[in-house]
C-alpha positions as CSV (number, residue, x, y, z in Angstrom):
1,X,82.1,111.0,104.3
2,X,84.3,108.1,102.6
3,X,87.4,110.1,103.7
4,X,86.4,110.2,107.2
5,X,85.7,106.8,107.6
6,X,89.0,105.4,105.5
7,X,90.9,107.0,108.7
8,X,89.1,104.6,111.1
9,X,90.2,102.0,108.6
10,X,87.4,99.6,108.8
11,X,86.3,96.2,108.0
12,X,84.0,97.0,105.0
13,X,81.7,100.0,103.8
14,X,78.3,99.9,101.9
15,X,77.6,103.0,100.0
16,X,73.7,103.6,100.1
17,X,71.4,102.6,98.4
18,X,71.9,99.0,99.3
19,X,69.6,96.0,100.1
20,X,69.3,93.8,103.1
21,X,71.0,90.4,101.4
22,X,73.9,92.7,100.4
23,X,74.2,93.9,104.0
24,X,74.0,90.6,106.0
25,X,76.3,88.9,102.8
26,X,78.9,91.1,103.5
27,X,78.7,91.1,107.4
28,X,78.9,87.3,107.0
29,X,82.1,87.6,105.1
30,X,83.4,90.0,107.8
31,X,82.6,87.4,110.0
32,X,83.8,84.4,108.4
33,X,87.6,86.3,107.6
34,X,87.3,87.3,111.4
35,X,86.9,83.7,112.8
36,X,89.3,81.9,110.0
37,X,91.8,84.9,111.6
38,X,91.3,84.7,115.2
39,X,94.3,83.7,117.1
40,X,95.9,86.4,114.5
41,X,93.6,89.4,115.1
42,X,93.8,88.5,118.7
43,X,97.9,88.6,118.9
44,X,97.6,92.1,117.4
45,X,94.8,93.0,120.1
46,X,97.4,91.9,122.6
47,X,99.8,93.6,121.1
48,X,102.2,90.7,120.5
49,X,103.4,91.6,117.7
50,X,106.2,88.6,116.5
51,X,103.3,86.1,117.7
52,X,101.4,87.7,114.8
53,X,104.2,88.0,112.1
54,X,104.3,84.2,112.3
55,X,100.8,83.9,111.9
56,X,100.8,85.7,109.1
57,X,103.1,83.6,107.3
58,X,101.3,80.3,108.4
59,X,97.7,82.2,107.9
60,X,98.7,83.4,104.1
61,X,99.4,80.0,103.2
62,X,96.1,78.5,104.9
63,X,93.9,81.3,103.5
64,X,94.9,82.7,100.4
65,X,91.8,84.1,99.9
66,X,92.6,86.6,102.7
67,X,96.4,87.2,101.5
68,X,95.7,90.9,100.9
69,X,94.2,91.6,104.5
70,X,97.2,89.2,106.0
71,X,99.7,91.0,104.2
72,X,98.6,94.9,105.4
73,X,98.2,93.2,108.8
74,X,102.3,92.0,108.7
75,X,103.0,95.4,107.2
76,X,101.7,96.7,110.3
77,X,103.1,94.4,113.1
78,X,106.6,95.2,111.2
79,X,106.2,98.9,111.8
80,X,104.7,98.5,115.4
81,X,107.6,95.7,116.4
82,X,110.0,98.7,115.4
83,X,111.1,96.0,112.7
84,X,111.5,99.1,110.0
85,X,114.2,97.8,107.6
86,X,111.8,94.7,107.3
87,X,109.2,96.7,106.9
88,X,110.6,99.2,103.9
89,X,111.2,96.0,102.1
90,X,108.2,94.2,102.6
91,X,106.3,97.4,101.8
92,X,108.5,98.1,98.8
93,X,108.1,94.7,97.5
94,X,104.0,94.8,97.9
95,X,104.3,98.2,96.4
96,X,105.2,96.5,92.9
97,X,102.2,93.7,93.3
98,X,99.1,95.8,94.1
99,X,97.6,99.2,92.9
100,X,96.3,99.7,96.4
101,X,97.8,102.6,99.1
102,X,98.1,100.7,102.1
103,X,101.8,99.9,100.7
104,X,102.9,102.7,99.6
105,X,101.5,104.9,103.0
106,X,103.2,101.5,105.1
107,X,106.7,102.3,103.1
108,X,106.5,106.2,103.9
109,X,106.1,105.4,107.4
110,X,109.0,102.6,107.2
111,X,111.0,105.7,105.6
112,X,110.5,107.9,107.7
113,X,111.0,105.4,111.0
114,X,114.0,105.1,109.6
115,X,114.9,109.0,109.6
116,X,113.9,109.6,105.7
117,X,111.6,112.1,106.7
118,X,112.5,113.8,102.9
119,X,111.9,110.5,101.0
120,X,109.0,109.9,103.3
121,X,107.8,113.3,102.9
122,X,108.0,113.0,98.5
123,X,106.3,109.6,99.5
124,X,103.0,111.2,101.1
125,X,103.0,114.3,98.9
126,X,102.8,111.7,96.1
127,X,99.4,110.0,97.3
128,X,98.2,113.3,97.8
129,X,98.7,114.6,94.8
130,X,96.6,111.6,93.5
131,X,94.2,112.1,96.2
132,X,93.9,114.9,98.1
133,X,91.6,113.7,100.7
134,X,93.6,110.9,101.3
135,X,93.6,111.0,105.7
136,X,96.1,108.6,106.5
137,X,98.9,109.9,104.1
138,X,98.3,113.5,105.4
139,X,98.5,112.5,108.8
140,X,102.3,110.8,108.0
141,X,103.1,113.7,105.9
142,X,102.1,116.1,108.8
143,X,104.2,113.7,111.4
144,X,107.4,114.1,108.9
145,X,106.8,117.8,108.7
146,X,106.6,117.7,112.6
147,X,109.5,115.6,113.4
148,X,111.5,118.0,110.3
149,X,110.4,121.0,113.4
150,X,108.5,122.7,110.4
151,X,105.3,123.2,112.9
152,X,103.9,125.6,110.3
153,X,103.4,123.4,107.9
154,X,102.4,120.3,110.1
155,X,99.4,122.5,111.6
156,X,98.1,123.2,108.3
157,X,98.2,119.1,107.3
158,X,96.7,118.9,110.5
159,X,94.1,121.6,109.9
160,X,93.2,120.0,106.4
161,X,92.5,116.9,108.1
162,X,90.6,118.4,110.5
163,X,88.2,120.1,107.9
164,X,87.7,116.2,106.5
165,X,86.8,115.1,110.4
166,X,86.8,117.2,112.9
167,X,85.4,114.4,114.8
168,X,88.8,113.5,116.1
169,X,89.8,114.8,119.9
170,X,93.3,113.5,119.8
171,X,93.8,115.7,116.8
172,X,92.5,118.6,118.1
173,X,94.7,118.2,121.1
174,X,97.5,117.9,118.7
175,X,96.4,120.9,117.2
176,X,96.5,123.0,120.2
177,X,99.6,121.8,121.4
178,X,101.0,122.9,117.8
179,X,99.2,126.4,118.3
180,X,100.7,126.6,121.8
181,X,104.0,126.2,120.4
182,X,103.5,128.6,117.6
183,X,102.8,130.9,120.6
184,X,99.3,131.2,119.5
185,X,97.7,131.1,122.5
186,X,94.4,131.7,121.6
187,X,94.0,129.3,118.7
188,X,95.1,126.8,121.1
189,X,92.5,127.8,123.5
């Protein structure tokens, strides 16, 4: 259930049993980060994407309380901005401050942006070595494999990931289209 939910990438999770003050505690400090963050969250709704670089260098100063959450956001606007030299650096630089994935997924995808797909690829295999269930690493790791033309192996990321949550329709679509051009007609049906 964790693993599903990690690939939505959400706000916060409670793991049950939990008790009322604990739930509205941490919806209140969902709430508070949201509203300290606003004109940020709301550049990367509009998809304005430099706005919200700057922001995060004025917001990280302002808020260091939040530095973590500001930084994966930056990560992020480098990648979608196309900024992917920027974004291997600043990923490889988090890399050495924090134990967490986000940076080390962020640099695979600035690797393989870049046309890395074979350091990207050791990049992935890595995290899921470490974990297996890991969705957001597979999911790279099958794009590499995809845009390496090894369909084979990209359906069976993609099949993995589909075992953890087969709740996804654009997956499935992706699926079918890799059957279809595997020739596999009915598996794509």
């Amino acid at each position: 259930v964790v693993s599903h939910f990690i690939e939505l990438e959400p706000d916060d999770y409670l793991i049950k049993p939990f008790c009322g003050a604990v739930f509205v505690e941490r919806i209140e400090k969902v709430l508070e980060r949201k509203s300290a963050l606003f004109p940020l969250l709301m550049a990367v709704d509009n998809k304005e994407f430099q706005t919200a670089i700057g922001l995060c260098q004025r917001y990280k100063k302002n808020f260091p309380v939040y530095s973590g959450y500001i930084d994966r956001i930056n990560g992020d606007c480098l990648l979608r901005s196309e900024r992917h030299q920027e974004a291997k650096q600043f990923y490889e630089e988090a890399c050495k401050h924090t134990d967490h994935l986000w940076p080390r997924v962020g640099f695979g995808q600035a690797l393989k942006e870049l046309g890395d797909l074979k350091a990207a690829e050791a990049v992935f295999q890595e995290i899921l070595d470490k974990y297996p269930k890991q969705p957001l690493a597979r999911k790279h790791l099958a794009g590499c494999l995809m845009a390496s033309d090894r369909v084979p192996e990209a359906l069976e990321q993609f099949n993995i990931l589909h075992k953890v949550n087969s709740a996804n329709p654009l997956r499935e679509l992706i699926i079918a289209n890799l059957y279809a051009s595997l020739q596999q007609h009915e598996k794509a049906a």
